[in-house]
RODO-2510 file (C-alpha; in nm, 4 decimals, decimal comma):
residues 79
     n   res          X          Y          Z
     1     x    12,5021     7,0251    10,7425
     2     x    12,7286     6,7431    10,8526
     3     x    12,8101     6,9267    11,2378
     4     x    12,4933     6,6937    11,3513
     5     x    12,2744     7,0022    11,4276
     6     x    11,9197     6,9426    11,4253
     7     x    11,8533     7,2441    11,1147
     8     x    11,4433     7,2564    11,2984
     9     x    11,5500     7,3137    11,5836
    10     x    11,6320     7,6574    11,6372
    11     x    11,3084     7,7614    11,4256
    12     x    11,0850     7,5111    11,7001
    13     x    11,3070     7,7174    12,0205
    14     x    11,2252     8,0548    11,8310
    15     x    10,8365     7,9421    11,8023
    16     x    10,8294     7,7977    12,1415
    17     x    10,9648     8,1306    12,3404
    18     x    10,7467     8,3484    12,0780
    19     x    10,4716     8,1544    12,2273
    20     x    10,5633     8,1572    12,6199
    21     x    10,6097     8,5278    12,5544
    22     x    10,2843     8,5590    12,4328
    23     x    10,1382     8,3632    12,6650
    24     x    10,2600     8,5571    12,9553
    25     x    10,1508     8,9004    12,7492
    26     x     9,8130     8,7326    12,7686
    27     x     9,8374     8,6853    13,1552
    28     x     9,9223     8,9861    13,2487
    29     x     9,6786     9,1726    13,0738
    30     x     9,4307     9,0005    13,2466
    31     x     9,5747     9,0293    13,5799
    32     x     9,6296     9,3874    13,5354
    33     x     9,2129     9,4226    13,4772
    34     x     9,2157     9,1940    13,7285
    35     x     9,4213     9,3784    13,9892
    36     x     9,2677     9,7414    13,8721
    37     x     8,8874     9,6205    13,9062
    38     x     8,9931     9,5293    14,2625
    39     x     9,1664     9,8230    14,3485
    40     x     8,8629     9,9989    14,2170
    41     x     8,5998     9,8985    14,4246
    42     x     8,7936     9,8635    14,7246
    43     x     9,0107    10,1848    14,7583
    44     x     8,8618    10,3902    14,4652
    45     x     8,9269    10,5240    14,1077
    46     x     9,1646    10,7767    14,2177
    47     x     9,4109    10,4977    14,3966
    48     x     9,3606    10,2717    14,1106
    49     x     9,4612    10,5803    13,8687
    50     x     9,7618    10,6491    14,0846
    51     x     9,8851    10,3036    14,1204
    52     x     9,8645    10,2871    13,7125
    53     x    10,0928    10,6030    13,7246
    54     x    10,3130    10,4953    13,9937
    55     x    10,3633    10,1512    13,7971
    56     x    10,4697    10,3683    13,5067
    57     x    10,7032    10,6027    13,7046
    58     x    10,9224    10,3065    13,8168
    59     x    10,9047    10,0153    13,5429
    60     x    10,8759    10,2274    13,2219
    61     x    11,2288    10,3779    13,1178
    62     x    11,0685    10,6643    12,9219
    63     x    10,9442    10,8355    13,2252
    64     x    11,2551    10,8586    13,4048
    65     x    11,3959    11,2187    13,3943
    66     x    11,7399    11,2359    13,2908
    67     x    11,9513    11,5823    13,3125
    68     x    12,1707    11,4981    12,9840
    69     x    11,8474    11,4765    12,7898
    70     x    11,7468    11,8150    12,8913
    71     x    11,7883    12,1011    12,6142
    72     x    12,0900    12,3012    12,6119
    73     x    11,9235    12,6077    12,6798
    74     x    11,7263    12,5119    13,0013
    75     x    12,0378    12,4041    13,1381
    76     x    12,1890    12,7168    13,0638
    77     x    11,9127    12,9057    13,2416
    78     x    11,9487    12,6929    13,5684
    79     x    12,2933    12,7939    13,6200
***
């Protein structure tokens, strides 16, 4: 206790970026309904359900295909 740091402080930095994160969460979601509703009306359901995949083909890790994740015996049958 006697280094001079403020003990609050990281607990008020941890509640403050909790709270920016959530904030932005917040934003986005209603952007995306934003963005999708206009999409919708001015292109069509189809492009707005194709934009929704595309956005998770590129951003979302877990739809990336990788070949080491493949199972040993598909691999085997390729070759």
């Amino acid at each position: 206790m006697g280094d001079g740091v403020n003990p609050y402080l990281s607990v008020y930095l941890k509640a403050l970026h909790k709270g920016l994160l959530n904030t932005a969460i917040a934003i986005g979601a209603g952007l995306s309904n934003l963005l999708a509703g206009v999409v919708v009306n001015k292109i069509g359901s189809n492009s707005a359900f194709l934009m929704l995949a595309a956005v998770f083909w590129f951003v979302v890790p877990e739809t990336k295909v990788k070949s080491s994740h493949m199972p040993s015996e598909v691999v085997e049958k390729k070759v």
